[in-house]
C-alpha positions as CSV (number, residue, x, y, z in Angstrom):
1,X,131.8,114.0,80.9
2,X,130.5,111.0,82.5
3,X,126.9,109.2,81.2
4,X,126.4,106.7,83.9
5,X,126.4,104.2,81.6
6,X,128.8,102.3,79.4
7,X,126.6,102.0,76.5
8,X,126.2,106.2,76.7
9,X,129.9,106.7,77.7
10,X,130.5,105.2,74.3
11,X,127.7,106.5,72.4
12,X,129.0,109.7,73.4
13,X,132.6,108.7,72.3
14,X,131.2,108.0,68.8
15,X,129.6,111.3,68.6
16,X,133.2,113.4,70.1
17,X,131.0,115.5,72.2
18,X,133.5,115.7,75.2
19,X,134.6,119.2,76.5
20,X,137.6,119.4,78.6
21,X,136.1,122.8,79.8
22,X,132.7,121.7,80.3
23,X,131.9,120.4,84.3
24,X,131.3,116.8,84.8
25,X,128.1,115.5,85.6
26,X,129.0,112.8,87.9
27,X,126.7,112.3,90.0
28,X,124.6,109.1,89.4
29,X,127.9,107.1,89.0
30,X,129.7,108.6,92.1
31,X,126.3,107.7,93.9
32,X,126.7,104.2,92.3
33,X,123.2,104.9,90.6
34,X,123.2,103.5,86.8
35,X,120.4,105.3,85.0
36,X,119.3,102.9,83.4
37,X,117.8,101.4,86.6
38,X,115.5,104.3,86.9
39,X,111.9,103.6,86.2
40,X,111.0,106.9,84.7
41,X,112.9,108.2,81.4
42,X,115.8,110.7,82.3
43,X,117.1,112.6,79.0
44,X,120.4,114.8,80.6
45,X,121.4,117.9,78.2
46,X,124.4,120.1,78.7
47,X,125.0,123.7,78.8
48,X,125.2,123.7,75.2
49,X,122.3,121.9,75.0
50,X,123.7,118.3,73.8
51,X,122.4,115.3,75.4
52,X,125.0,113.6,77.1
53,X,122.6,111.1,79.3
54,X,119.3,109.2,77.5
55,X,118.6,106.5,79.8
56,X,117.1,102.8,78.8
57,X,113.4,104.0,80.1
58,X,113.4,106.9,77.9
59,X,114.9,104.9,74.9
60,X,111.6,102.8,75.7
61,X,109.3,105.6,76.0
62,X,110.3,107.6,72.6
63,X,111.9,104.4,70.8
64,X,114.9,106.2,70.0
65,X,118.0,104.7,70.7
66,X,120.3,106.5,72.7
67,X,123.2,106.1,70.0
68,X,120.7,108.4,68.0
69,X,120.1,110.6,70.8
70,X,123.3,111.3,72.6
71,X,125.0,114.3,71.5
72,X,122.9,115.7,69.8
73,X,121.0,118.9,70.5
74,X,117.9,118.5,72.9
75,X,115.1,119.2,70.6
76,X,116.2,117.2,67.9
77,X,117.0,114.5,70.2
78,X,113.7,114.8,71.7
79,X,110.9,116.5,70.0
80,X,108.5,117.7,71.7
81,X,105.5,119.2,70.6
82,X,102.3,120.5,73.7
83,X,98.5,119.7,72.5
84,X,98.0,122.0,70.2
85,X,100.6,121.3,68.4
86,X,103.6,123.8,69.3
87,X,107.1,122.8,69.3
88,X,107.6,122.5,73.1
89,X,111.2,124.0,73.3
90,X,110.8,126.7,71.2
91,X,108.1,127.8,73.7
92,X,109.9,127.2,76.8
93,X,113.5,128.5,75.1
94,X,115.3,126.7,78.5
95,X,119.1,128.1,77.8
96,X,117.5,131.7,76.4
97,X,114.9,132.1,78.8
98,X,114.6,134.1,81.8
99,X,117.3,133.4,84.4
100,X,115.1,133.0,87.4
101,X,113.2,129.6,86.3
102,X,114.4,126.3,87.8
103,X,112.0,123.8,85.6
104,X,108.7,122.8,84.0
105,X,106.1,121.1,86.0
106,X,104.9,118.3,84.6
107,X,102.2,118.5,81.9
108,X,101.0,116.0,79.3
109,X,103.2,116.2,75.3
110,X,102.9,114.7,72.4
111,X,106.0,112.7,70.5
112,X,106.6,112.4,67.0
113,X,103.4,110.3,66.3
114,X,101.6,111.9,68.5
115,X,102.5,109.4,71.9
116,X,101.2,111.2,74.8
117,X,103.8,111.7,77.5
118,X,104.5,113.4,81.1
119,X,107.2,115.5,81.0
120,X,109.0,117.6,83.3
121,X,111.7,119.1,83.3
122,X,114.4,121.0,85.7
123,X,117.6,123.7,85.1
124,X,120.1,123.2,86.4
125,X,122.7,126.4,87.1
126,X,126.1,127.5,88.2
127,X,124.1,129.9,90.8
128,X,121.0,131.4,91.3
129,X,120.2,133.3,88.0
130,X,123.4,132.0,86.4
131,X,123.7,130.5,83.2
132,X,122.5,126.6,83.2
133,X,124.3,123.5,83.7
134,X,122.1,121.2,83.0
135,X,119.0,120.4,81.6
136,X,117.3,117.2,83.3
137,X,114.4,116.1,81.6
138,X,112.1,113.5,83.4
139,X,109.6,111.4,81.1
140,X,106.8,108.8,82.2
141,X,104.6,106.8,80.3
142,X,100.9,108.1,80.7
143,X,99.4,104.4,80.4
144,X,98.8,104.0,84.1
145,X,97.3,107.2,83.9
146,X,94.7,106.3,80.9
147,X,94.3,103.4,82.7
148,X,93.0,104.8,85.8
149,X,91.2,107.3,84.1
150,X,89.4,104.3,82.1
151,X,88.4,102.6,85.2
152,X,87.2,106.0,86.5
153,X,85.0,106.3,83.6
154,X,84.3,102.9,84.2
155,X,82.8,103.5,87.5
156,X,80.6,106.6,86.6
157,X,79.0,104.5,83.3
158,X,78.4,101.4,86.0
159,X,76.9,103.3,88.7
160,X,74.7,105.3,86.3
161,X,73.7,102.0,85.1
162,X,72.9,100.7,88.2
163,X,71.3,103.7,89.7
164,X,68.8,104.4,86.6
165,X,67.0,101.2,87.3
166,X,65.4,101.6,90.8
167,X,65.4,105.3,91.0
168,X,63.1,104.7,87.7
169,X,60.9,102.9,89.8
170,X,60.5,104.6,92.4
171,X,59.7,107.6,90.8
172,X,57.1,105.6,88.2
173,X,55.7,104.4,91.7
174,X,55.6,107.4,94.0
175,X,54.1,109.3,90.8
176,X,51.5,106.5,90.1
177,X,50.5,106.6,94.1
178,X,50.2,110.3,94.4
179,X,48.1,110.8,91.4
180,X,45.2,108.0,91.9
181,X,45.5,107.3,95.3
182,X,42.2,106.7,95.9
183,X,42.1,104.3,93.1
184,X,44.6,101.2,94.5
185,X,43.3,99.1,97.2
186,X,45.5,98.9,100.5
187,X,47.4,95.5,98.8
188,X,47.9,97.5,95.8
189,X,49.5,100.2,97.8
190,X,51.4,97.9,100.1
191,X,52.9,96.3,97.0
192,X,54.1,99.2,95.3
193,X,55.4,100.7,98.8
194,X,57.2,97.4,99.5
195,X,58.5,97.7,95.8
196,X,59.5,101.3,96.5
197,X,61.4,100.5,99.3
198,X,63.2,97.3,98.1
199,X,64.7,99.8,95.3
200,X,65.6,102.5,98.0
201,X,67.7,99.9,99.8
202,X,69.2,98.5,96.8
203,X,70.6,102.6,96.1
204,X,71.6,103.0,100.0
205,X,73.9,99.7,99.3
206,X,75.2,101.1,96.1
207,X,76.4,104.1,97.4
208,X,77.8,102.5,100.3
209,X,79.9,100.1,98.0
210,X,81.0,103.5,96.2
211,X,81.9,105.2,99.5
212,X,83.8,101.8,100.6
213,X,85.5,102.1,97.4
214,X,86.9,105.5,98.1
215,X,88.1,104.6,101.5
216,X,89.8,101.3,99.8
217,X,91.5,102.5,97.8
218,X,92.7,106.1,99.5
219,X,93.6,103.6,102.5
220,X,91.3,105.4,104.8
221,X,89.1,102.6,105.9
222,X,87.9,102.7,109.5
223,X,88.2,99.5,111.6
224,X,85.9,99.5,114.8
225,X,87.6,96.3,116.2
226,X,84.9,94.2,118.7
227,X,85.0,91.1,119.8
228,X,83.6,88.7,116.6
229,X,81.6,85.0,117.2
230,X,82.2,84.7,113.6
231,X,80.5,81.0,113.4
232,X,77.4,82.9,115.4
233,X,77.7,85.5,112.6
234,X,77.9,82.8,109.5
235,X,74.7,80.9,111.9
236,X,72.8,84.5,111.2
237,X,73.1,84.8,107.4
238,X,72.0,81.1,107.2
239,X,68.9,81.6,109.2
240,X,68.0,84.8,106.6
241,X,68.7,82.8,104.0
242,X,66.3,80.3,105.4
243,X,63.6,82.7,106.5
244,X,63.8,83.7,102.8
245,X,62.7,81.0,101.4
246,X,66.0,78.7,101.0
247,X,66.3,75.0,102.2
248,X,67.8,74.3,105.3
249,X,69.1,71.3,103.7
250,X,71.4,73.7,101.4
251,X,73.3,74.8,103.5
252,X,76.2,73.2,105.9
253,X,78.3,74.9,108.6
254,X,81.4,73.0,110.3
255,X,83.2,75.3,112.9
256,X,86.3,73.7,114.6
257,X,87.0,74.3,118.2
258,X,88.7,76.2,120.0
259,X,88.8,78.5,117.8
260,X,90.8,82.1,119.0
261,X,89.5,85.3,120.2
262,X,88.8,87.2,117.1
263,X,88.8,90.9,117.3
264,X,87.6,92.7,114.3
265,X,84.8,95.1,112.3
266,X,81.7,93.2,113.1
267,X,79.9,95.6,110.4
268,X,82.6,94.9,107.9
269,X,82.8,91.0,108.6
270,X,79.2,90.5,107.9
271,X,79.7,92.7,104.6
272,X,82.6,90.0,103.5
273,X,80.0,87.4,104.4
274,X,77.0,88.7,103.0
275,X,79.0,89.1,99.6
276,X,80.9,85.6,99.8
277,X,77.6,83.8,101.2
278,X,75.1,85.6,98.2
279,X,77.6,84.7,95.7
280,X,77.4,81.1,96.7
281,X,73.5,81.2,96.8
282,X,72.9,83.0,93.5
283,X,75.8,81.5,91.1
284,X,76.8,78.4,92.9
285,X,74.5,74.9,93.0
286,X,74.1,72.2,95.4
287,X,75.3,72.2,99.1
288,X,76.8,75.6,100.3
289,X,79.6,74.5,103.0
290,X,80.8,77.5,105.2
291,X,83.8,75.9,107.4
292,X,85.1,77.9,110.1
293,X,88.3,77.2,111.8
294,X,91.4,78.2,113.6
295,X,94.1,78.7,111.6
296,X,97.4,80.1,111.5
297,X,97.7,83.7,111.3
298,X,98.5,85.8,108.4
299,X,100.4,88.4,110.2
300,X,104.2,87.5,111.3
301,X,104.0,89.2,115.1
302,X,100.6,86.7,115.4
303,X,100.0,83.1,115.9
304,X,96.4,82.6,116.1
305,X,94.1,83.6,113.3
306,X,90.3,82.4,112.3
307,X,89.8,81.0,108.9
308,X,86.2,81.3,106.8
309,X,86.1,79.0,103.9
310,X,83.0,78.8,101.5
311,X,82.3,76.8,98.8
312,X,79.8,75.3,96.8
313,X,79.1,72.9,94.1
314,X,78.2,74.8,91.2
315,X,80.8,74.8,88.0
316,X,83.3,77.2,89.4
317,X,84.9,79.7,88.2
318,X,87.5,79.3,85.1
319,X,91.1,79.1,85.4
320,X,92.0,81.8,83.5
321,X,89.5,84.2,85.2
322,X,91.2,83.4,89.1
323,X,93.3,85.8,89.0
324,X,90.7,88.6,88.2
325,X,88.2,87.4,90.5
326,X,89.0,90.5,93.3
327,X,89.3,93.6,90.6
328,X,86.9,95.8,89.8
329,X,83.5,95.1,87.6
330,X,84.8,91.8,87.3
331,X,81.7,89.4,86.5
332,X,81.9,85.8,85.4
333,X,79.3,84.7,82.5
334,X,76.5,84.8,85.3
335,X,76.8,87.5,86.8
336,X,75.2,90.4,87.5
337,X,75.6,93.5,89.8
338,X,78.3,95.8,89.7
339,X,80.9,94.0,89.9
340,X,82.2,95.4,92.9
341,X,81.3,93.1,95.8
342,X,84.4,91.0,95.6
343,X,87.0,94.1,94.9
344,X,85.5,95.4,98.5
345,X,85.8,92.1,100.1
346,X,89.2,91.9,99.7
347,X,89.7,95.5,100.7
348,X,88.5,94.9,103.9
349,X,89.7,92.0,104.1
350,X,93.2,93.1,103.9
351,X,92.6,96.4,106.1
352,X,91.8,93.6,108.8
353,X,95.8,92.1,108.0
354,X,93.7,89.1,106.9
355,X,94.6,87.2,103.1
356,X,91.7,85.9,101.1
357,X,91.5,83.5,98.1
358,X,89.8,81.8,95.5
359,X,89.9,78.2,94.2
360,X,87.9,75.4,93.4
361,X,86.3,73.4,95.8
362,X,86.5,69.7,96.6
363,X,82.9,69.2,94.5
364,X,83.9,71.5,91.8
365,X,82.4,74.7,92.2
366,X,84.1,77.8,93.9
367,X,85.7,78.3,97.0
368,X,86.8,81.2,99.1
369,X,89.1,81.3,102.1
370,X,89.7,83.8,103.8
371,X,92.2,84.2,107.3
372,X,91.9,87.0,109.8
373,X,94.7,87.5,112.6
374,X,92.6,87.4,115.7
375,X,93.8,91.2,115.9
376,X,93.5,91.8,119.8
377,X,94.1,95.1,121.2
378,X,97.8,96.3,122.2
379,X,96.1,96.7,126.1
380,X,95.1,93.5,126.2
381,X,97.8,91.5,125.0
């Protein structure tokens, strides 16, 4: 009866489980597949129930080491109990069972310990309603799971943090105006409309960072490629900036000629540079330099690309936070927000083929770069 691997083979050789009569599972090692390369935990029981395959992944998962587990029968070797606390193959009874099933889907159970794992499971048999062959038992960790399900959580508590704020506000406002109308002078009124309106866009932007989410991360994100000026497009954020109240004098734009045709999302590319540019503004210091230049393009079938590189002189950010600058609800000492701005910048960002970075600049405060492939149309290449 071949294991697959030579640690099982003689594993099971210790345990003198081999059957002359029994049929050979040898399929992972005529396929050239050892088991222990799999990623996921495979536990392989006979027809008499004896494990005969427990694979490095699921000596990881249960840490029980496959001398312990081979040969032995299947729910000693692995014990599995469901959520409420029932032995898991006395309930599914795979060899006594009804003839027609072919498997468990999987479903979250609990190891000695009480380890939460996914588990599935398929029979294997001679024929259709025959007795089984095998019993192949899959197991995965459910720590990516939790994990997602944290940042999930994650995301509710943050938007519901974020939300409460101005929708408080506008309520406490419209209320306030609709009772003693007649008591607030036209300035008055104007003030608290402007205010009311101010926290209305500031809820319109949230949910469309929560929509751009979605489509980030379910890879659905639309592109409406146009033709970009994406100096003219930096030039426009700087003169808003300006008319805002900001110094001229802060601010310092180099573009480099020629630069190439870009064709991308002009919606999108002024989100990625509203987000780099207000991050610069609000948490950097000193001279904000936006350089734009040609560059060479990310993409292998492309030459020509467009690089956008902002910095500032402000203290940076740490080392050790770089490499969670683009994740989600990632803020640095300073910060405030969601914590989302920079997870979607990257998102679109890369939908566009492009690369982006983060580093510190020349003066000592943060820079990011990043490169778009000048993404022209198949029809007029």
């Amino acid at each position: 009866m071949s294991v697959g691997t030579s640690g099982a083979k003689s594993a099971l050789r210790a345990h003198d489980v081999r059957s002359a009569s029994a049929p050979r599972h040898g399929d992972l090692a005529e396929l050239g597949i050892d088991p222990d390369d799999l990623p996921d935990g495979l536990v392989i029981a006979d027809e008499h129930g004896r494990v005969i395959c427990f694979n490095a992944a699921a000596v990881r998962i249960t840490a029980t080491p496959a001398a312990d587990a081979l040969g032995r029968q299947l729910d000693r070797a692995l014990p599995l109990e469901d959520l409420e606390g029932r032995r898991w193959w006395q309930i599914t009874d795979p060899y006594g069972g009804l003839a027609i099933r072919v498997g468990q889907p999987e479903r979250n159970l609990l190891l000695p310990g009480g380890r939460e794992v996914l588990v599935t499971a398929r029979y294997v048999r001679t024929r259709p309603t025959g007795p089984i062959r095998r019993v192949v038992v899959s197991l995965r960790d459910t720590e990516a799971r939790r994990r997602t399900e944290r940042s999930h959580a994650e995301l509710i508590a943050t938007v519901a943090h974020e939300l409460r704020s101005p929708l408080t506000s506008v309520k406490g406002f419209t209320a306030t105006l609709l009772a003693k109308w007649e008591r607030f002078t036209d300035d008055q009124k104007k003030l608290m409309l402007e205010t009311v309106d101010a926290d209305a866009n500031r809820v319109t932007r949230l949910i469309a960072e929560l929509l751009d989410i979605s489509r980030i991360d379910s890879g659905r994100l639309e592109l409406r490629r146009q033709p970009v000026d994406i100096g003219a497009a930096v030039g426009r954020h700087i003169q808003a900036y300006v008319a805002s109240g900001q110094s001229a004098d802060r601010f310092l734009l180099r573009i480099g000629q020629p630069l190439p045709a870009l064709w991308a999302d002009p919606d999108k590319v002024d989100q990625v540079l509203s987000n780099l540019l207000e991050n610069a503004v609000r948490h950097g210091e000193g001279t904000v330099t936006i350089d734009v230049e040609p560059a060479p393009s990310p993409r292998e079938a492309e030459d020509a690309g467009t690089s956008v590189t902002v910095s500032d002189e402000g203290p940076g950010i740490p080392e050790e936070s770089m490499n969670r600058v683009f994740t989600r609800f990632w803020r640095g000492s300073k910060r405030g927000g969601t914590g989302l701005g920079l997870y979607i910048v990257k998102g679109i960002v890369e939908a566009h083929g492009g690369t982006i970075t983060v580093g510190r600049a020349p003066e000592g405060g943060a820079q990011f770069r990043f490169t778009l492939p000048v993404g022209t149309p198949a029809y007029l290449a």
